[in-house]
ROTOR-171366 format. One record per residue (C-alpha): x negated, y, z. Coordinates in pm, whole numbers, plus 32768, in hexadecimal, padded with zeros to 4 digits. Each point is the difference from the previous one (the first is absolute). Example, Ala and Ser with C-alpha at 12.3 -4.5 7.8 and 13.67 -1.06 7.14 Angstrom:
7B327E3E830C/7F7781587FBE/
//
This chain:
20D5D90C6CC9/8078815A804B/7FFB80847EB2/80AE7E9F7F91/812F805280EF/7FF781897FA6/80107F8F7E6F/81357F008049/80C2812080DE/7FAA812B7EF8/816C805D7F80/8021803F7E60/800281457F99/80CB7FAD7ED1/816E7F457FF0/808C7F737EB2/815C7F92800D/80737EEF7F04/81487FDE8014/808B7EE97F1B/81607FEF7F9D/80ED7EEE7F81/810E809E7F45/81677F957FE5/8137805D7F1D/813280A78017/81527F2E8010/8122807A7F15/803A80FF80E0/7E96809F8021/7FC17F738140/7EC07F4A804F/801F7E80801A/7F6D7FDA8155/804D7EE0810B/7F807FCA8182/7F8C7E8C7F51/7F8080127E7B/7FE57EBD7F88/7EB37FFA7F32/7ED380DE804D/7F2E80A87F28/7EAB7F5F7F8C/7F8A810C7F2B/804280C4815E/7F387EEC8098/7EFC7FE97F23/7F8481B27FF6/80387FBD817A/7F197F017FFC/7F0680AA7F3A/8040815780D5/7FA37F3A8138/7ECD7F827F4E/7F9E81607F73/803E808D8184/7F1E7EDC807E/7EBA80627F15/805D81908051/7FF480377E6A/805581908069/7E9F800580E1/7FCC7F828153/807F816580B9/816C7FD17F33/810F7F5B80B3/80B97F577F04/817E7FEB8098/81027F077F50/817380207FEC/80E87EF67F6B/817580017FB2/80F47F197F61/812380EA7FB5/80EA7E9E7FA5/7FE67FE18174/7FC6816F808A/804C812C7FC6/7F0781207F68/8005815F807B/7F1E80AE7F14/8014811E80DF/7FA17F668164/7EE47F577F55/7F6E81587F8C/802980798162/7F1C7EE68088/7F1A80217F3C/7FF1817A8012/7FF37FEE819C/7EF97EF38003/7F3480F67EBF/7F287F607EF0/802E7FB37EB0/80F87F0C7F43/806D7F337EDB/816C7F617FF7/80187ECC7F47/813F7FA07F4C/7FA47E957FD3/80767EB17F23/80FE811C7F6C/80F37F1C7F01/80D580C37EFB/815A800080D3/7F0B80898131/7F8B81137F1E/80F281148042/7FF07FB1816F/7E6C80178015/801481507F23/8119808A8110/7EF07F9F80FB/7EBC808F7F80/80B7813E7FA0/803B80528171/7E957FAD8058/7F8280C97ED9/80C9810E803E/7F477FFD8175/7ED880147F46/7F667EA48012/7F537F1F7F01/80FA7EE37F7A/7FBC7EAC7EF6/811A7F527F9D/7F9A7E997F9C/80C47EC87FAB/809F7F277EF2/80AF813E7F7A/7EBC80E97FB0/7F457EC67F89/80CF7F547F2F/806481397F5C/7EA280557FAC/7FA77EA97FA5/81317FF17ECC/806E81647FBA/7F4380F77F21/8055811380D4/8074803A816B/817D80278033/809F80FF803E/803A7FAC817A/7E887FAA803A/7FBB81517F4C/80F38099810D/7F317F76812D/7E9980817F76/80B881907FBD/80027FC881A0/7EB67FD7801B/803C7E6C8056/7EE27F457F82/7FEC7E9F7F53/7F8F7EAD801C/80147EF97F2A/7F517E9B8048/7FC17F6A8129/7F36808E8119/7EC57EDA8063/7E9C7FFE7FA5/7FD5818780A6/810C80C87F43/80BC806B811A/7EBC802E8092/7FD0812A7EDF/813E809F8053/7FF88021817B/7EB380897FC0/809480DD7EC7/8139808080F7/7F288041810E/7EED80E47F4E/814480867F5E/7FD77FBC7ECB/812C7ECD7F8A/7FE87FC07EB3/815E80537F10/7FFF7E917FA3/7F257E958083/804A7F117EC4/7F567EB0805A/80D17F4B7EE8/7F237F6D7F30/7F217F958126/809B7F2880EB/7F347F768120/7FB97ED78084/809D7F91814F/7F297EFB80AA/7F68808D811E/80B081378033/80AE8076811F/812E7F26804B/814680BF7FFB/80728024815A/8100809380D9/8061806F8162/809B7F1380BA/810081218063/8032803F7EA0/80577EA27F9A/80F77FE38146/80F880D97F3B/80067F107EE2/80BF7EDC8030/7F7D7EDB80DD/7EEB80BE7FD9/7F6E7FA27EA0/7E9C80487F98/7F9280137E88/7EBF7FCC7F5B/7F997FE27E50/7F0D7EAC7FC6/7FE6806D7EAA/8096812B7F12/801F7FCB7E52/810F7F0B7F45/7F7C7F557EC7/81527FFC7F74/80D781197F14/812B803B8080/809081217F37/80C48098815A/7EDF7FC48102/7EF58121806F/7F217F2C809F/7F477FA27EE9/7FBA81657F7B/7FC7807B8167/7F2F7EE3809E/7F937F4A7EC0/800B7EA47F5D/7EBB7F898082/80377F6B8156/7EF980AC812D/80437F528137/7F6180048177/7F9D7EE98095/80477F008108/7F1380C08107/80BC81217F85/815D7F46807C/7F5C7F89810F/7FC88149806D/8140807E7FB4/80D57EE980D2/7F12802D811F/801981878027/81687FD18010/7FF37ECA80A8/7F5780E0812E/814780FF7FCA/80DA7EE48046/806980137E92/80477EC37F76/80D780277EC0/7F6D806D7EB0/8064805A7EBB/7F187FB97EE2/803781137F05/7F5F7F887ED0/81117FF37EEB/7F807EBA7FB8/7F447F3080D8/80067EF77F37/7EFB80BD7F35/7F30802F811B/7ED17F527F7D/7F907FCA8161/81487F618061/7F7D7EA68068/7EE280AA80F4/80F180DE808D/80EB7EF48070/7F1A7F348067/7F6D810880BD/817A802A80B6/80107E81801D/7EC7803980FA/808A80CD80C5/812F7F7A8020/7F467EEC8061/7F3280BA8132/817680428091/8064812C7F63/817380467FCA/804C80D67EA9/80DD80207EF7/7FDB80987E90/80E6805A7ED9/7F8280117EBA/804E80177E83/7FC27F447EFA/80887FA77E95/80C87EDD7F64/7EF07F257FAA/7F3A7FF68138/806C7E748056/7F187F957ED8/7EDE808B80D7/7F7F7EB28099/8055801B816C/805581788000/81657FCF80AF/7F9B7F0480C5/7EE680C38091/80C5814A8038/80CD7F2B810E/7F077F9D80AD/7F4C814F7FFF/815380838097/80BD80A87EE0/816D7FE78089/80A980DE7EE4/7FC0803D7E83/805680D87F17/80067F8A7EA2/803280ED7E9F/81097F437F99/8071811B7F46/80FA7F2F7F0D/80657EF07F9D/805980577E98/7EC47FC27F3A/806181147EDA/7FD880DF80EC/7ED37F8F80C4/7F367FEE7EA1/809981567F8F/7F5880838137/7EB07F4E7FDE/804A7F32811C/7FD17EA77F3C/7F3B7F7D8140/81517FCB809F/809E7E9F7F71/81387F9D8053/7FC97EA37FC6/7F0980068135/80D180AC80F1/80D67F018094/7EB57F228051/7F5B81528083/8128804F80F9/80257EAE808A/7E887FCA8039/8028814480C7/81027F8D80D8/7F3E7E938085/7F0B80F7808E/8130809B80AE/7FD181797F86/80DB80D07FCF/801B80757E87/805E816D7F89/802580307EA0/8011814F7F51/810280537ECD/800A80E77F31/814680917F6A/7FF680BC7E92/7F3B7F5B7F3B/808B802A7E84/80A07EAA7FD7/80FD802D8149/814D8050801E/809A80358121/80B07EAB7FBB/7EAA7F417FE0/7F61808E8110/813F7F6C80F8/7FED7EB87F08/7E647FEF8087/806D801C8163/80D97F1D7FD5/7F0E7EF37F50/7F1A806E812A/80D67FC58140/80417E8B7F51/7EAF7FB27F5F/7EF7808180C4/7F8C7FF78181/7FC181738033/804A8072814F/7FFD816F7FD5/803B80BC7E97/7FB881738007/806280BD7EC1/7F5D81437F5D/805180E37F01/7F457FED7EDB/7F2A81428037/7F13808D7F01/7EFB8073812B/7EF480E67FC5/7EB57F597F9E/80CF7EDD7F6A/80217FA77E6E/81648031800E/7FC88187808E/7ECB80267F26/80E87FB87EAF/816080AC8089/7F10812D8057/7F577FB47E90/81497FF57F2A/80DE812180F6/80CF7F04805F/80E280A9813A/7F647F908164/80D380C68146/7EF280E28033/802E80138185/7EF47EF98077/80927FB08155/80F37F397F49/7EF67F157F6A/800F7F14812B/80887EC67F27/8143803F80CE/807281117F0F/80597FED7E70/7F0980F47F88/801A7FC97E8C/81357F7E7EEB/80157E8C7FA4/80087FB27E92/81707F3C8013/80AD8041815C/807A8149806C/7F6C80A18134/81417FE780BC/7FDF7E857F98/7E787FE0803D/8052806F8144/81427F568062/7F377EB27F76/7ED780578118/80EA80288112/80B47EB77FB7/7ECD7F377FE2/7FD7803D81A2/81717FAD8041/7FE87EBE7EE8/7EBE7F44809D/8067808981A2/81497F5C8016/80737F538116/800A7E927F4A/7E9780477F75/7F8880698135/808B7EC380D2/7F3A7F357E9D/7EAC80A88082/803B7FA98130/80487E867F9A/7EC57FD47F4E/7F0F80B6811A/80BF7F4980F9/7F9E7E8B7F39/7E808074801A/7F367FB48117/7F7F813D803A/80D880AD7F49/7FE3814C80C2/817D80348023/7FEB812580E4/7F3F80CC7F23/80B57FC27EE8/814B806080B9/7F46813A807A/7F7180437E7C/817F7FBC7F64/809080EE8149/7EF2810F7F89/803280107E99/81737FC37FD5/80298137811C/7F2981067F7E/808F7FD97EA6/817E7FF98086/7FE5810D80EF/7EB780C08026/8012803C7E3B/7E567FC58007/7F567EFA7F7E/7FCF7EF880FD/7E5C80247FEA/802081598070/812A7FC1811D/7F937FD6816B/809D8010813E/80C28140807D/801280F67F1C/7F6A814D806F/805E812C7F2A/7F9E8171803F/80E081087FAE/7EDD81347FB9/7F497EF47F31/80EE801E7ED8/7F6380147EBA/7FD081417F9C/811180B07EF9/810A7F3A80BF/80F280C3810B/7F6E7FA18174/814E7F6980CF/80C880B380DD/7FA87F3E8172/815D7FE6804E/80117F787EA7/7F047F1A7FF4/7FB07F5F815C/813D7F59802F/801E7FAE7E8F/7EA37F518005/804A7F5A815C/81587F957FC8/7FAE7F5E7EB5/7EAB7F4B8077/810B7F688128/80F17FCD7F1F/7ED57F3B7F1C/7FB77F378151/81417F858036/80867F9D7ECE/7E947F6D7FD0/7FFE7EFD814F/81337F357F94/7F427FB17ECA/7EC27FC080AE/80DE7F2180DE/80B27F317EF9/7EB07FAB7F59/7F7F7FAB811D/81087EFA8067/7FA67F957E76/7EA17FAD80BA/80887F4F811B/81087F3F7F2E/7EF87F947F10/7EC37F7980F4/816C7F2580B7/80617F757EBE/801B7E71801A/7F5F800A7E97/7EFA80FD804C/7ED87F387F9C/809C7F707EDE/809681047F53/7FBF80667EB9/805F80A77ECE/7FA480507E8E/7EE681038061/7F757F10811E/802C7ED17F1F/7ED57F2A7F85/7FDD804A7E8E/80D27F457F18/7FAA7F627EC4/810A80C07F37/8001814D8084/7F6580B47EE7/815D7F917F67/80D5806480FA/7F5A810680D1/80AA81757FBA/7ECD8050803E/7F6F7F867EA3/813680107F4A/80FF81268073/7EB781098014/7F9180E57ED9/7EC57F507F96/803E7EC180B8/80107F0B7ED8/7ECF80B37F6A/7F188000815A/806E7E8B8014/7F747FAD7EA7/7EAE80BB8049/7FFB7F4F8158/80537EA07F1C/7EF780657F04/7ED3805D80D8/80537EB780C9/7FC77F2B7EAC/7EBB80C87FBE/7F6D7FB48158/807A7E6E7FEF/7F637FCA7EA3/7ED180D98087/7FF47EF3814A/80387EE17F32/7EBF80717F16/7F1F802F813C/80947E888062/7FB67F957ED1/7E9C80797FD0/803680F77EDD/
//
């Protein structure tokens, strides 16, 4: 027993410091985007943390190294390269610093990063959409990716499960990091791996606290602008419901009880059913949770998919609407999306009383900065979306767009931080950039007006749990951090924090009685120009749920379909393609009558 107790009380004699890092970007004016609240963790942060808890826990480095594990979230903190180097020099042992889930408008921030810790002399791997998705399509490295490794930064490409990061902690500890990890063309499989998992302390700084977890990584589909499918794959790998289970009850423990699902596609997930079901039970036992997740425009004609994610507790959606213009949709391989279907998609949504996001994407070749206002337009009337968020049409590394711009020397704005979907990074074929531009900022002001706002409000307010206040909250958020904080509204949060020595380097650093009462007046000048608007909406709310026709009110996009409106829709008949999608819609509906009436008939 004595030798037990002496064994448990024996101190390491090594320390290895992992210190894992979630980059952020620079805003227009070279300052990191950084907030007291972020408003959407990081899983891939979640997921190495996961696995680095799991490496600590079977001491991969020997039983007599202390494996110590440091996480930040610089969307919601703010990294001192140099204070981190002191720690880890007073406390002695060796290190590796992680630059982790790094995407291509995080790039130049993670490189400004890992230059100050090699410079101190420690190993550093940058890993992330970026490095993978620009080995998985590009014959050679880039020239910023070429930058990093002259520093002595090494690579990795794939995903970290089934014991690779176990190979580099081992690799940085003996000293001897490789130049470059390229897992590519070997992606592992997911079920029973370490869950991804967080800190309760860390998730307190995102908003309402939000937790994040991937059921499944890989899209089946093409889509000529998306990187998933050349980063993660086509063939769905999925964990499974003990996997969730898992997952929900870890944070369950934390007092965590919202979740993000971010599979690009969970309608793909070919464990959906069991993992719902799985939710369903637990819900069941008394457990109080909430999930968003995403999912594509044909997942209603999954027999009881929708129905399902309500009762499993999925509150919001996010749906790849992407257009509504099917000449463009085809022209970027996105022929999965069908107009024709989503009127029937977005109202089967709403019965369940979720809240629907739908993404759109601005410059594809067929718009014109008169088309693109036409669309909104045809949306507001036509089709129950409560929240539109719009994107430039960006040709991101590891995509087919950047693969055959890159291909044919096409110009691309060769500054990466800009590649954030919030930024034109490329020329359209027909509108100017000044117009391109002007077009994207109108699209916010054209679907956030007052009226349309006071319409959302209508319909959420006729639908018994409708969800009102978090739609008011979601309209609040995104029509604010477009109008006054300039960011996209998935990388806003609350209280801007901004640093004046954390400028990007190459740009002048602020005189202090320059810049603190610049930043400070503007962010109150932001707050109060920002509450009457919350205000007004808000009293849009409180109007709406009084209405004497609140449970009977309806309009075209809350309507019951009507036998003519393939006629008279905009919809079909005002968009490029329209008439054309309709006919294919009319045509495959003929082939699968006469193919029902031949079963019926015993042919």
């Amino acid at each position: 027993m004595a030798s037990l107790v002496q064994r448990e009380n024996l101190a390491p004699s090594h320390i290895f410091h992992f210190v894992m890092i979630k980059p952020t970007h620079y805003d227009d004016e070279g300052y990191p985007i950084q907030w007291v609240r972020s408003i959407i963790p990081s899983n891939t942060l979640a997921c190495l943390n996961g696995l680095a808890e799991d490496a600590q826990h079977r001491q991969i480095l020997g039983p007599d190294v202390q494996i110590s594990l440091s996480v930040y979230d610089e969307t919601n903190c703010r990294v001192v390269p140099a204070r981190i180097i002191r720690k880890i020099r007073k406390t002695g042992g060796r290190a590796l610093i992680a630059l982790v889930g790094v995407q291509s408008n995080q790039f130049p921030r993670a490189v400004d990063l890992g230059r100050q810790f090699a410079q101190a002399g420690f190993p550093v791997c940058i890993g992330g959409f970026h490095v993978s998705g620009c080995m998985a399509m590009l014959p050679e490295l880039p020239a910023d990716i070429r930058q990093a490794q002259a520093l002595g930064i090494s690579l990795f490409a794939g995903e970290a499960e089934e014991g690779r990061l176990d190979q580099v902690l081992k690799d940085a500890f003996a000293g001897k990091l490789a130049t470059i990890y390229n897992h590519m063309d070997d992606l592992p499989s997911l079920e029973g791996e370490p869950p991804p998992i967080l800190p309760a302390r860390l998730l307190h700084r995102t908003v309402r606290s939000l937790s994040s977890a991937d059921l499944g990584r890989g899209c089946p589909y093409q889509c000529s602008f998306c990187t998933i499918i050349n980063v993660q794959g086509r063939k769905s790998r999925v964990r499974t419901a003990d996997d969730l289970e898992r997952i929900v009850r870890e944070n369950y423990a934390q007092d965590i009880k919202r979740f993000f699902i971010t599979d690009d596609n969970f309608a793909r997930n070919t464990n959906w059913e069991k993992l719902f079901d799985r939710l369903i039970a637990l819900r069941a036992e008394g457990m109080t949770f909430t999930f968003v997740i995403q999912v594509d425009t044909l997942c209603h004609k999954i027999p009881g998919f929708i129905e399902k994610a309500g009762k499993a507790g999925v509150t919001q959606v996010f749906i790849g609407l992407e257009n509504i213009n099917p000449e463009n949709l085809i022209g970027a391989n996105k022929r999965q999306n069908k107009i024709t279907e989503y009127r029937e998609l977005l109202q089967k949504w709403r019965a369940q009383g979720v809240v629907t996001y739908a993404g759109y994407i601005l410059g594809f070749p067929a718009d014109t900065k008169e088309s693109i206002l036409r669309d909104i337009e045809i949306i507001k009337r036509e089709l129950p979306i409560d929240i539109l968020e719009f994107f430039f049409l960006t040709p991101l590394p590891g995509s087919e767009d950047h693969k055959m711009l890159v291909k044919k020397g096409v110009w691309m704005d060769s500054d990466m931080n800009k590649f954030d979907l919030n930024h034109r990074v490329s020329h359209h074929n027909t509108m100017s950039d000044a117009e391109w531009e002007d077009a994207y900022r109108a699209a916010w002001r054209t679907f956030y007006t007052p009226d349309h706002v006071r319409t959302i409000l209508r319909r959420k307010a006729a639908t018994p749990n409708g969800r009102m206040k978090m739609t008011l909250h979601m309209i609040i958020w995104f029509y604010l951090a477009i109008t006054f904080e300039g960011v996209h509204p998935l990388e806003a949060g609350v209280f801007r924090l901004t640093s004046r020595r954390d400028r990007r380097p190459g740009m002048k650093r602020e005189n202090p009685l320059i810049f603190y009462p610049r930043v400070y007046g503007r962010e109150l000048i932001k707050y109060a120009r920002a509450l009457p608007i919350a205000l007004r909406f808000d009293r849009m709310r409180r109007e709406a749920e009084k209405a004497t026709d609140r449970w009977t009110y309806t309009d075209l996009a809350t309507a019951a379909p009507r036998d003519d409106e393939y006629e008279t829709l905009d919809l079909y008949v005002a968009t490029t393609g329209g008439g054309a999608a309709l006919m294919r819609k009319r045509r495959e509906d003929a082939i699968r009558a006469h193919a029902a009436g031949a079963i019926n008939a015993g042919i």
